[in-house]
C-alpha positions in Angstrom: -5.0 84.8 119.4 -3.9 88.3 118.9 -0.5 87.3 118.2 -1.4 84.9 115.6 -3.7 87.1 114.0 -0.6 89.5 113.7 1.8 87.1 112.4 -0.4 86.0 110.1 -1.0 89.6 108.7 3.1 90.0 108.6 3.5 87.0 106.9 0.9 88.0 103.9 3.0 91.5 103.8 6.0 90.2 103.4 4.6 87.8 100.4 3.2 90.4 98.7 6.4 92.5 99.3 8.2 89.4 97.7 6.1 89.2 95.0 6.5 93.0 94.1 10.6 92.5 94.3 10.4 89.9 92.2 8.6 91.5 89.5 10.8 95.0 89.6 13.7 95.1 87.2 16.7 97.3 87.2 18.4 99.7 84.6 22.0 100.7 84.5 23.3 102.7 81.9 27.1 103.5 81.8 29.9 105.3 79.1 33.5 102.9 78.7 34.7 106.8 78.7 33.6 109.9 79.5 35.7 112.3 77.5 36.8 111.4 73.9 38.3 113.5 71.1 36.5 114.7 68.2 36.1 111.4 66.0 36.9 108.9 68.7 34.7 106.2 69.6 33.1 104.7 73.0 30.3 102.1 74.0 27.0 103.1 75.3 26.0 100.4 77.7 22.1 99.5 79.2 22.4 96.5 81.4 18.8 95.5 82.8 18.3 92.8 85.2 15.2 90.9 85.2 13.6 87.7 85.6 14.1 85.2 83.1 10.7 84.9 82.2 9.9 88.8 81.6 9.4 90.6 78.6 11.0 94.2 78.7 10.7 96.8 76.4 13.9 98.6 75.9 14.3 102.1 73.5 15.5 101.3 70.0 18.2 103.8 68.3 18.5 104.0 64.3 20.8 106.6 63.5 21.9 108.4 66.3 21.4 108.4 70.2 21.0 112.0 70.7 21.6 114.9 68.4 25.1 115.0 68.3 26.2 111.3 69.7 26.2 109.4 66.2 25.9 105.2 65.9 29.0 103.8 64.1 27.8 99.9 64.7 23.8 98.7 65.4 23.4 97.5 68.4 24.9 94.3 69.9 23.0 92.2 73.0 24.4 89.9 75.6 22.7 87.9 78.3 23.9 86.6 81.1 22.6 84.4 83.7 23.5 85.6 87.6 23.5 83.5 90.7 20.2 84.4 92.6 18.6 83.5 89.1 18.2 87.4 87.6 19.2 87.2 84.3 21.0 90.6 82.7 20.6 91.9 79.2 23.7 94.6 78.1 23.0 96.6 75.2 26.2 98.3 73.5 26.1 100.6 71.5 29.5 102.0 69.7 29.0 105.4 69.1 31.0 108.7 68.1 30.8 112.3 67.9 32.2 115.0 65.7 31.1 117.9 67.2 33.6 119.6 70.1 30.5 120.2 73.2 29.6 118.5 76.2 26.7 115.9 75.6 23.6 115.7 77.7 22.5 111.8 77.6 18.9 111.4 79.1 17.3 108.5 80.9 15.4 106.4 78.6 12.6 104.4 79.5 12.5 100.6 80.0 9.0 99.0 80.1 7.7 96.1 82.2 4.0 95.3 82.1 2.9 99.4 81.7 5.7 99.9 84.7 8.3 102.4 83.5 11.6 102.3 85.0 14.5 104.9 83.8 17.8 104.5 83.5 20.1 107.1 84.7 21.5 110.1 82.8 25.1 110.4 81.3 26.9 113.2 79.8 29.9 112.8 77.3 32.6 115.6 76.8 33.8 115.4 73.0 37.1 117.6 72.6 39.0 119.5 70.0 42.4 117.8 70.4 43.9 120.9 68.2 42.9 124.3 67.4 43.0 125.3 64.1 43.7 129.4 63.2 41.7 129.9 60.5 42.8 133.8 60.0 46.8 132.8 59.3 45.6 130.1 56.7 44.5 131.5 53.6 43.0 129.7 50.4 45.4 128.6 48.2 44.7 127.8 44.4 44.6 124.1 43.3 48.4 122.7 42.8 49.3 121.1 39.5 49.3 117.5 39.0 52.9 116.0 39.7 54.3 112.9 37.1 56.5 110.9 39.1 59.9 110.6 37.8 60.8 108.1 35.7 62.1 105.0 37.4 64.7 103.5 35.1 65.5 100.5 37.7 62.0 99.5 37.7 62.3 99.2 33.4 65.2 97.1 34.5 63.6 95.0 36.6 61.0 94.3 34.9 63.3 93.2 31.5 65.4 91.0 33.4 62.1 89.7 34.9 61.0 88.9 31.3 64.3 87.5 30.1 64.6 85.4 33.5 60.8 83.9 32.2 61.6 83.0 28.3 65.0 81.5 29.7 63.1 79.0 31.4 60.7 78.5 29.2 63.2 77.9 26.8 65.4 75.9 29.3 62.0 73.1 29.9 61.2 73.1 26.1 64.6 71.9 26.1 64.4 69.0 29.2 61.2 67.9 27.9 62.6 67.9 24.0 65.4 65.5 25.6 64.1 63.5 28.5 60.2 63.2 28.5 58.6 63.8 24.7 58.4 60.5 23.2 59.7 59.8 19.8 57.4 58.4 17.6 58.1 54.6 17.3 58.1 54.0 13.4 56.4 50.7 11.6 58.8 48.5 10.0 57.4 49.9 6.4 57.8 53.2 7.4 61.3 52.8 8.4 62.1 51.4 5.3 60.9 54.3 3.8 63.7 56.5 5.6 66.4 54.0 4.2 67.9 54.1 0.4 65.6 51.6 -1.7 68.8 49.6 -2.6 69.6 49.5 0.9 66.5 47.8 1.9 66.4 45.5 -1.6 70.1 44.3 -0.8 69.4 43.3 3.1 66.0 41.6 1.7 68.2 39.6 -0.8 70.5 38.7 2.2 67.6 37.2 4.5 66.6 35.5 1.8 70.0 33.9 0.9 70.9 33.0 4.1 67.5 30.8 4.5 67.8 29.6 1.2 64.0 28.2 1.2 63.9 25.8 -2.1 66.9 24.0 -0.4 63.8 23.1 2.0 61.4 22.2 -0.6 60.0 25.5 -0.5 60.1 26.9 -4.2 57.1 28.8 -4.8 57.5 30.6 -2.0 61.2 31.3 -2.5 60.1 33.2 -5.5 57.3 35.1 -4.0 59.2 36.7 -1.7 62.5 37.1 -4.4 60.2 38.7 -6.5 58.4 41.0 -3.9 61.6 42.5 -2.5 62.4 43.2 -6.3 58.9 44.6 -7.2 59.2 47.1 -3.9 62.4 48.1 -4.9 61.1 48.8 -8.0 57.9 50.5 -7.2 60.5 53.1 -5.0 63.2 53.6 -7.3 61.2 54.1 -10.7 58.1 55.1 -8.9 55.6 53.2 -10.6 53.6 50.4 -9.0 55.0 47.6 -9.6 53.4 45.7 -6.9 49.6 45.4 -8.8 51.7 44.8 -12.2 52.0 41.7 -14.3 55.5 40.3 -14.6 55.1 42.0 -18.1 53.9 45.2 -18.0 56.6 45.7 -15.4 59.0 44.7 -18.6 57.2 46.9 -20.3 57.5 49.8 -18.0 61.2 49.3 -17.9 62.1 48.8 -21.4 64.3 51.7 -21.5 66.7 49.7 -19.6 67.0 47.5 -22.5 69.4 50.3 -24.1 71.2 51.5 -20.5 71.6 48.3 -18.8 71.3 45.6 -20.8 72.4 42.7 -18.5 70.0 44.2 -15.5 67.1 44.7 -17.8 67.9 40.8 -18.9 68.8 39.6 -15.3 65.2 40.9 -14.5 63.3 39.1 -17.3 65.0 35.7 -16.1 63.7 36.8 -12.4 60.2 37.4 -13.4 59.4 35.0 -16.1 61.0 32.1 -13.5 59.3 33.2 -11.1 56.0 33.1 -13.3 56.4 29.2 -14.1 57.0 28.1 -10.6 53.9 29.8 -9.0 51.3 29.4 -11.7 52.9 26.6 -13.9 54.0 24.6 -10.9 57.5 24.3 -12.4 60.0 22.8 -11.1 63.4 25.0 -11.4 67.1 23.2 -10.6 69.3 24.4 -7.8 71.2 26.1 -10.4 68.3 28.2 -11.9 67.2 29.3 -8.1 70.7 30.6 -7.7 70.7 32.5 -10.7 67.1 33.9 -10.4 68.9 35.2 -6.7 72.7 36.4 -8.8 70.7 38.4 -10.9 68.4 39.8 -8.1 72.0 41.4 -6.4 72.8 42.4 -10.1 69.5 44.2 -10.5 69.5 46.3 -7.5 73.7 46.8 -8.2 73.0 48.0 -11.2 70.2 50.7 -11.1 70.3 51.9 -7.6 70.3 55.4 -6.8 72.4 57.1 -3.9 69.5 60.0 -3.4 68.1 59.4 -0.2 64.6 61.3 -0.2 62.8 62.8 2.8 59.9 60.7 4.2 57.4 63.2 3.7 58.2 63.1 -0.3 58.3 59.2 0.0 55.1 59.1 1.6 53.5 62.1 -0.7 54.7 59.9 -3.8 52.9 57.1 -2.7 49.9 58.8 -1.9 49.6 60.0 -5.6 50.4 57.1 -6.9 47.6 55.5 -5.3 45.3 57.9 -5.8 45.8 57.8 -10.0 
């Protein structure tokens, strides 16, 4: 009974000893280096291990550990998980000094339900890697400014640069000038324009002769168009328009050739006045008269053209007053 009684009381001690263990952390604290130079930098380390559950509080640093040991970066935590279920939390702190001593770290205290457990104390010798002789050096007054000499090879550089640019600038305008900008595609009046007026009347009168439209019973329209290619080149070569005219006033307009040629001024009347009795009289011309109305429409244009080709843009300006009167 004794026995049990005693086994009983071991076995309660050793739960309550269990219990205790398993609520006691640890606190290591540790320096990647011991002695740095003046300036250098190192990690201050705090490595606690604990239960997973447990709520420690740990000291917080702002600006500096101690006076003397500054903070270059805030700090940085890690946690890691270990076999017999402990988990351990590192604080690192980078830090530096810039003061030649020998640093005295503390212990700093790590709290667990009001339990305080310390961490161990470091030190940290910061050394003067040269010595400086103050009494040899004296103060010197401020030197001048120095101008850099002039580079000429960089002025070089930079103008062949520029001239290496507008060359092929210059060298595209050119490609796309020849093989991609489009040339505006003209209308068939507008190319007419670019070409002498007697150029255009003459190939006009050509079409015309070659379809021969009254041999196909096709009079009135014969002279419509005989007429038309004469009125355009008229309205072009004497600049007056010719194509909202009567048959008349276009005489009129064009007396003077009466005096300077006589035989186009007459060849003209026959033309128009012809032309007048088969589209409104309904008359009904020979063979003979539609090839004379066509003789004296080459004579016409034979007679009064002009070699002076004019620019487009004066063509089309012309017009364009003439319209607007």
């Amino acid at each position: 009974m004794r026995k049990f009684l005693l086994m009983l009381f071991l076995l309660f001690l050793l739960l309550i000893h269990s219990n205790l263990w398993a609520q006691k952390i640890t606190v290591n604290a540790g320096l990647d280096s011991t002695v740095i130079w003046i300036g250098s930098q190192t990690h201050l380390t705090f490595e606690v291990s604990q239960q997973p559950n447990q709520k420690v509080g740990m000291p917080i640093f702002s600006d500096s550990i101690i006076g003397g040991l500054e903070l270059v970066e805030p700090v940085k935590n890690d946690t890691i998980k270990s076999q017999d279920g402990h988990i351990v939390v590192k604080q690192r702190y980078l830090v530096t000094s810039f003061k030649d001593s020998l640093l005295y770290i503390p212990p700093f205290p790590f709290v667990l339900n009001g339990d305080t457990v310390w961490s161990k104390s470091l030190s940290l010798k910061v050394v003067q890697p040269f010595k400086i002789d103050t009494a040899s050096n004296a103060i010197a007054d401020i030197k001048p400014v120095l101008e850099p000499k002039f580079n000429w090879s960089n002025v070089l550089y930079i103008i062949l640069l520029v001239l290496a640019i507008h060359g092929i600038l210059i060298l595209l305008f050119y490609l796309y000038n020849k093989y991609f900008k489009k040339v505006p595609e003209l209308d068939s009046k507008e190319m007419k324009l670019l070409l002498p007026p007697h150029v255009v009347a003459l190939s006009e009168l050509d079409k015309i002769k070659q379809e021969k439209p009254w041999q196909q019973g096709r009079s009135k329209e014969y002279h419509t168009e005989l007429t038309d290619v004469i009125r355009e080149y008229i309205e072009r070569v004497y600049s007056v328009n010719s194509m909202e005219m009567t048959s008349e006033e276009i005489l009129d307009h064009l007396r003077h050739l009466r005096i300077e040629q006589k035989s186009a001024y007459s060849g003209l009347i026959q033309i128009l006045r012809l032309a007048d009795l088969v589209k409104f009289a309904k008359w009904n011309a020979t063979p003979d008269e539609h090839e004379l109305s066509l003789m004296n429409a080459y004579l016409f244009v034979n007679q009064t053209k002009v070699e002076e080709i004019k620019p487009l843009e004066v063509v089309k300006n012309e017009e364009i007053k003439e319209n607007t009167k």
